[in-house]
N, C-alpha and C positions, 0 to 999 in steps of 0.2 A: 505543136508549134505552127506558125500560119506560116507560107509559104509566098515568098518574097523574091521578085526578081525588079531588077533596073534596066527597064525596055530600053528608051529612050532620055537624051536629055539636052541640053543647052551645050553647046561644043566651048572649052575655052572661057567658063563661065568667070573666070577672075578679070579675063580683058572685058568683057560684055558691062561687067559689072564698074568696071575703074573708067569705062566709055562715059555709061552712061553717070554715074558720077563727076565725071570729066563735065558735064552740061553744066551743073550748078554751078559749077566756079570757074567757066569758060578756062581749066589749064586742067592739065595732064594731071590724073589723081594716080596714088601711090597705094601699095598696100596698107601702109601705113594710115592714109584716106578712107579705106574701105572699114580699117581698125577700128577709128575714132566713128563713123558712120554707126557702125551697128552695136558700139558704147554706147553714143548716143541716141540711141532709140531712132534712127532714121532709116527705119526699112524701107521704104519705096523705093529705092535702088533696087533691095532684094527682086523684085517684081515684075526684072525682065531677064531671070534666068528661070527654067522650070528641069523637071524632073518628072518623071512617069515610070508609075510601078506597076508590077503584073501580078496581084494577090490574090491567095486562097485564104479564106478567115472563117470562122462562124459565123450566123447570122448575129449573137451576141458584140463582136465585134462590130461589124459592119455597119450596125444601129449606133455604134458609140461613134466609130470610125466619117458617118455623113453629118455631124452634128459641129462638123470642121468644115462650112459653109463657103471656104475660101480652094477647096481642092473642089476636083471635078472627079464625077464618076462616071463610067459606064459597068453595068451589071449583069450578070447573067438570068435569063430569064426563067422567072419557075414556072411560065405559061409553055414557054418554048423549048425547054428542056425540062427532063426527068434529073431531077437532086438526087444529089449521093455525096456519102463522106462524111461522114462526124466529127466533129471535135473532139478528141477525149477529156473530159475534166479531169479523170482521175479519183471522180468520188462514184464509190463504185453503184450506190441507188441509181446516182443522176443514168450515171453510163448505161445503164441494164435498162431504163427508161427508154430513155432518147433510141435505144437499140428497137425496142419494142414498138416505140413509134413510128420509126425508119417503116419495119418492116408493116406496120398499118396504113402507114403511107404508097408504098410499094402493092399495096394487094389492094388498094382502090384503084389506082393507076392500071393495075391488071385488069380489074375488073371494068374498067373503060369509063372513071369518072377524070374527067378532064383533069390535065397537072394542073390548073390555073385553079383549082378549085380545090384538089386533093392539098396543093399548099399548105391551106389553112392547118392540116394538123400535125405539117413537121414542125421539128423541135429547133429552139435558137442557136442547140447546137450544128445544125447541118451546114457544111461547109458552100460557102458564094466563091464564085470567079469575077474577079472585076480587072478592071483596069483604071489605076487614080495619079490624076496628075494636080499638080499644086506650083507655084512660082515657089522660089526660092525663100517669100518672107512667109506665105502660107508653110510652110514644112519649119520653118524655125520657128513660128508661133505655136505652130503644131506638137513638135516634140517633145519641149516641157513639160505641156500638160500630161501626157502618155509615156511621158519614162520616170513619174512618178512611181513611187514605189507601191503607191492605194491604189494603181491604175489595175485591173481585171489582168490577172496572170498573161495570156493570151494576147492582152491587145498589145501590152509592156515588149513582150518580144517582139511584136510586130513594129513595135516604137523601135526598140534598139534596133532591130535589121535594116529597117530604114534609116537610120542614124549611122549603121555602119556603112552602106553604099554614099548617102550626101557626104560623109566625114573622107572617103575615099575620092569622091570626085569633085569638094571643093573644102577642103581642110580651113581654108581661114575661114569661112563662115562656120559650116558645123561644127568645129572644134569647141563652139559656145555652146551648145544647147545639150541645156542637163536641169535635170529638175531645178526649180526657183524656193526649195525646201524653206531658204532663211525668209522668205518674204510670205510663204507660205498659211493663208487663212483660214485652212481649215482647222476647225476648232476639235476633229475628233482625231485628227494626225498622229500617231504614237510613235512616229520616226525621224519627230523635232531632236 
């Protein structure tokens, strides 16, 4: 399971949010305001609260996880730091693999071939440190697609644990964001 923490985030994110809402209709918006907003598809409110998480994932994750062009990353370097930590998938080839590679990797490094280089032959499961922040419409754009149930075991919990801190520190907005299954177009879906 990837490992998740909530650094930092927007203080008060329901006044921030009913503020700047408040602009559009030059009068005091309601929660009820905020309701009808993101019924109606009018995120750019969302867009001036954020949130920042402190994540350990796979590289398999990670690759899926920047393909969300609207959060921000910073990443740990496999020029500048020595990688460690695996994933486990659970299937025990891969694991006994990925294990084998670790320690191929580890015995070039020994042997004084640069980590920047030695990289190239760890496996997707080796665990990154990042830190990702996203505004508030980026993370509910976000979630749907990743607490799919087709989503890769791994990133899936890393959707829900994200979902469970935004859901705790601003309930009216997260409270929506769950897979979109009924409008759902993939055609190979088995869990219509």
């Amino acid at each position: 399971m990837p490992d998740v923490s909530l650094i930092t985030y927007t203080p008060n994110p329901m006044g921030i949010l009913k503020l700047a809402a408040s602009q559009c209709y030059q009068k005091e918006a309601s929660d009820a305001v905020i309701r009808h907003i993101i019924e109606a598809g009018h995120l750019s409110v969302l867009e001036h609260c954020t949130a920042t998480f402190k994540v350990t994932c796979s590289l398999s994750v990670l690759l899926q996880l920047t393909r969300h062009r609207h959060l921000s990353f910073t990443v740990q370097s496999s020029r500048g730091t020595a990688m460690e930590g695996l994933h486990p998938t659970g299937i025990r080839q891969i694991d006994r693999l990925n294990g084998s590679t670790m320690s191929f990797y580890e015995a070039l490094v020994r042997d004084g071939v640069r980590k920047e280089d030695a990289s190239y032959a760890l496996p997707k499961a080796i665990c990154y440190r990042l830190l990702v922040t996203g505004n508030f419409r980026a993370w509910f754009e976000y979630l749907p697609k990743r607490l799919c149930r087709r989503a890769l075991p791994e990133h899936l919990a890393l959707a829900r644990a994200i979902q469970k801190e935004l859901h705790a520190l601003c309930p009216e907005i997260f409270a929506h964001t769950h897979p979109h299954c009924a409008a759902c177009k993939e055609k190979s879906c088995t869990y219509a």
